[in-house]
N, C-alpha and C positions, 0 to 999 in steps of 0.2 A: 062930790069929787074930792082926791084927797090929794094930799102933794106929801109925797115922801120922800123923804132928804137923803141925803148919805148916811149920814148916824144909824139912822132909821134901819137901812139895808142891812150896814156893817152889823148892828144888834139881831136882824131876823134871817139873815140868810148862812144858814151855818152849812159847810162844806158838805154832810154825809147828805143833808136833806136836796140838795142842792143835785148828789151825783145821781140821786133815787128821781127826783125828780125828770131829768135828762133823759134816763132808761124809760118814763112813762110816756115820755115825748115822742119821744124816736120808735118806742111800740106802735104809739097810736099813730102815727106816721104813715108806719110799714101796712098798718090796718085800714088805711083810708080814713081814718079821724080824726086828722092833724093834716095842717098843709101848712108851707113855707114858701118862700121862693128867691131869688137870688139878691143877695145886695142889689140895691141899682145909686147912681155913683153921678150927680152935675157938679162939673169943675168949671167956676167961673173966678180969673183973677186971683188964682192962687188961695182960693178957698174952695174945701169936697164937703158937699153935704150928701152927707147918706141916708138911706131908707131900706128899714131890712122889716118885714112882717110876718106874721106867724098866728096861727090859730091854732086854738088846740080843745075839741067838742069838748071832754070831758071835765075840765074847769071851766067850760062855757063861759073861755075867754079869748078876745081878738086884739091884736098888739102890733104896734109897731115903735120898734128900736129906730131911733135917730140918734144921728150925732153931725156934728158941724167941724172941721179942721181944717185950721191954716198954721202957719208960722208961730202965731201967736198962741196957738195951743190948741185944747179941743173942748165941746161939750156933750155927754151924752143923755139922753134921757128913755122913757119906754112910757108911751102913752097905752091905757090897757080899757077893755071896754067890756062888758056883760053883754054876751050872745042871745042874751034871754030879754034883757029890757033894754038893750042897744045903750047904756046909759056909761060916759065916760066914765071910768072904778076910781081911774088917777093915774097921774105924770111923777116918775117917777126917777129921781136923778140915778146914773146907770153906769156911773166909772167904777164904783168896787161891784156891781150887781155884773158888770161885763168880764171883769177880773175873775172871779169866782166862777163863773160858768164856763169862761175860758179853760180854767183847769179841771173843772169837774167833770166835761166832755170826754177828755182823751182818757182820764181813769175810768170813767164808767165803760169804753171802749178797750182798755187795759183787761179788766178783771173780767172779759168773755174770754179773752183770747191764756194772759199768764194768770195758772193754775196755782203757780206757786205762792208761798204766801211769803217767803224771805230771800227776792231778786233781789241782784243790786242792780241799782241805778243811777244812770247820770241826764243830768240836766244840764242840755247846753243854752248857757245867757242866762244870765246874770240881773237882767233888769226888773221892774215893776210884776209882771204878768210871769215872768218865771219863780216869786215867792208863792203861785198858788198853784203852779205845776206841781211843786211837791209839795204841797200842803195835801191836795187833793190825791196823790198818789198814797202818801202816810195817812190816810183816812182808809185804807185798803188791807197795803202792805204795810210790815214790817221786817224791811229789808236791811240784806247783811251790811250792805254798804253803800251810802250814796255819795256822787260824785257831783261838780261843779266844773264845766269849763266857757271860758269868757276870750275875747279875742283879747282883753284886757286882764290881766295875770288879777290884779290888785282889786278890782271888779269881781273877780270869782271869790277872793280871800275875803272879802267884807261880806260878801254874801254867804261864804259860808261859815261864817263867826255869827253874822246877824241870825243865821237860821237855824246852828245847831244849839244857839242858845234858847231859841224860840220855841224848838221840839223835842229839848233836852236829848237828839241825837250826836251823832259826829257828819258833819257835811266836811268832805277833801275835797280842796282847791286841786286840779288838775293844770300843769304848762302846756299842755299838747292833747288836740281833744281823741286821740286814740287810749291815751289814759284812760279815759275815762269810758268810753264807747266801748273797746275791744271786749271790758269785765263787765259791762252790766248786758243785762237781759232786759231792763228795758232802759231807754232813750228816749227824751223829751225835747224838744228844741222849739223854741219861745225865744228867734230873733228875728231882726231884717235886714239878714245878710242878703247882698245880688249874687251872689258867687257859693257852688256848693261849699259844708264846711266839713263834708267828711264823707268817704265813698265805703264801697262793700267791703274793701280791706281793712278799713276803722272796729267794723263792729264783728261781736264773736262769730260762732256758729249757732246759736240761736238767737233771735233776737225781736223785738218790738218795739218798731220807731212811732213817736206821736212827732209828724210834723206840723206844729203850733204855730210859727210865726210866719210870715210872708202872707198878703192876700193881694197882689200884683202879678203879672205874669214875668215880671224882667226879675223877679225874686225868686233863690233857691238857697235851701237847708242843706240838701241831701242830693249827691249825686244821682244818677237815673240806673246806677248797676244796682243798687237799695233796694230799687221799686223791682227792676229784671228779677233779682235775686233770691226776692219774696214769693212766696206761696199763693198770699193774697195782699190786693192792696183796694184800703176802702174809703171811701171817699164822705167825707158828711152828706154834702150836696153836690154831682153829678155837674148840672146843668155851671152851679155856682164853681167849681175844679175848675172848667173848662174855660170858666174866662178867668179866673184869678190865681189858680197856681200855677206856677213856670213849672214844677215837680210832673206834673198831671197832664196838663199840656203837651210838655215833652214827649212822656210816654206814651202818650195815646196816640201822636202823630208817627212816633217812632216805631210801634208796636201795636197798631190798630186790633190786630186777632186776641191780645191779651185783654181780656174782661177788667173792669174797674168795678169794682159791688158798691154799691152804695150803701151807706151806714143803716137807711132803715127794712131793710132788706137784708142785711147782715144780722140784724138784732131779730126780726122776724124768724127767720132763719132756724138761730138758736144754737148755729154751730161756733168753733172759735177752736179747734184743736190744730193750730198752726206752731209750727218752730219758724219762722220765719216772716214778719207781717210788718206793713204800715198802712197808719191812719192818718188823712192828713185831712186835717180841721182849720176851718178859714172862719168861722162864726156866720149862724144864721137866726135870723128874728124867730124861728119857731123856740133858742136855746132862752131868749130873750123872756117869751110871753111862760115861759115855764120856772124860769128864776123870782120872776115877778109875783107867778103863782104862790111858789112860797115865802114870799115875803108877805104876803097880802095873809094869806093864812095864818103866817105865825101873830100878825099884828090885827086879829079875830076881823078883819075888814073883807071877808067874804065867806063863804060856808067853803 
């Protein structure tokens, strides 16, 4: 059994393999060869430990993503096992392994749907998990312009000093997230706002939202005319929307007759010619035991 560090991740999980990977997942998914199933969540005294799992046949490997959080902070890890000799592979610490796949989801969901190869785009939030929102987006596109907006003006400016130096782009700090939303074609949001931060009048005439942060139901990114207003709206996990976004929730109570597609039935599919779309992604253990995959690969610790 091996124990693999952060260093370890940071060195083997590189963004493209990382969005290839996600696409293999969510295939085998859609094909019966992969199973996940919903976060599950004991809050005792001000501490949640979570337990999210994932299999996936064709790396004949079985996973599960923990993590532990209170006040004091968080920890996460992914224990991973061989379907074939039942034999634990390794534990595997999973804060940048969680980062990375968090962003590498909604692009690899991006690049079915925009054709284009030079959107602009804005990323709303400013924090940790929003430096690989568009990490993972510039691993695709090469877009005209990208934008930053933060509930915190000074929050957007350092991140986007911090990042256009990082990808030798230009990242604009936006005052008002219409700034930013109205001109790009696609939209990322990677916060934990309780309160929408921007409705159908925000964004242009075409558009594709990745709603990334919030996995609570008293939590909302994007007003409910976004979801009305769309073509399609797709969901990672179905069972997992229905108890953790307030987005999806809403909709569905509000609008029962309007279809929700799930992600691995979207990919299945094979379609994605929408002007008008969001994906909203809460993280599940299947994204877990497939990041892991390639870490374990690249560090020759499994065929």
């Amino acid at each position: 059994m091996y124990y693999i560090t952060e260093e370890d991740v940071r060195k083997n999980l590189g963004m493209k393999e990382t969005i290839d990977a996600m696409e293999t997942a969510f295939s085998e998914y859609g094909n019966g060869m992969a199973a996940t199933s919903p976060r599950d969540r004991l809050i005792i005294g001000g501490v949640v430990y979570n337990t999210m799992p994932g299999v996936i046949e064709k790396y004949h490997l079985a996973g599960l993503k923990t993590y532990i959080a209170s006040k004091n902070g968080a920890r996460f890890v992914v224990a991973v096992f061989d379907t074939r000799s039942m034999d634990l592979v390794a534990v595997i610490e999973a804060n940048r392994l969680g980062q990375v796949r968090t962003g590498a989801l909604p692009a690899m969901v991006t690049s079915r749907i925009v054709k284009d190869r030079n959107p602009d785009i804005c990323i709303v939030g400013s924090g940790f998990q929003a430096e690989t929102q568009l990490e993972a987006l510039l691993a695709i596109y090469d877009p005209g312009n990208v934008y930053v907006y933060s509930r915190n003006f000074g929050n957007a400016g350092s991140f986007a000093e911090r990042m256009s130096r990082l990808h030798g782009i230009q990242v604009k700090p936006v005052k008002s997230v219409a700034e930013g939303t109205r001109k790009a074609r696609i939209v990322n949001t990677i916060t934990n706002s309780n309160e929408a931060i921007f409705s159908r009048k925000d964004l242009g005439q075409d558009y594709h939202v990745n709603l990334c942060g919030g996995n609570l139901p008293n939590r909302r990114e994007a007003a409910e005319d976004v979801l009305t207003g769309s073509e399609v709206i797709i969901a990672e996990n179905l069972d997992q929307a229905l108890k953790e976004s307030g987005e999806i929730i809403g909709f569905h109570e509000n609008h029962p007759d309007r279809q929700i597609t799930e992600l691995k039935d979207f990919i299945t599919a094979g379609k994605g010619d929408f002007s008008r779309s969001v994906f909203k992604s809460m993280g599940i253990g299947l994204e877990d035991v497939a990041a892991a995959y390639v870490v374990l690969k690249n560090m020759s610790l499994i065929d």
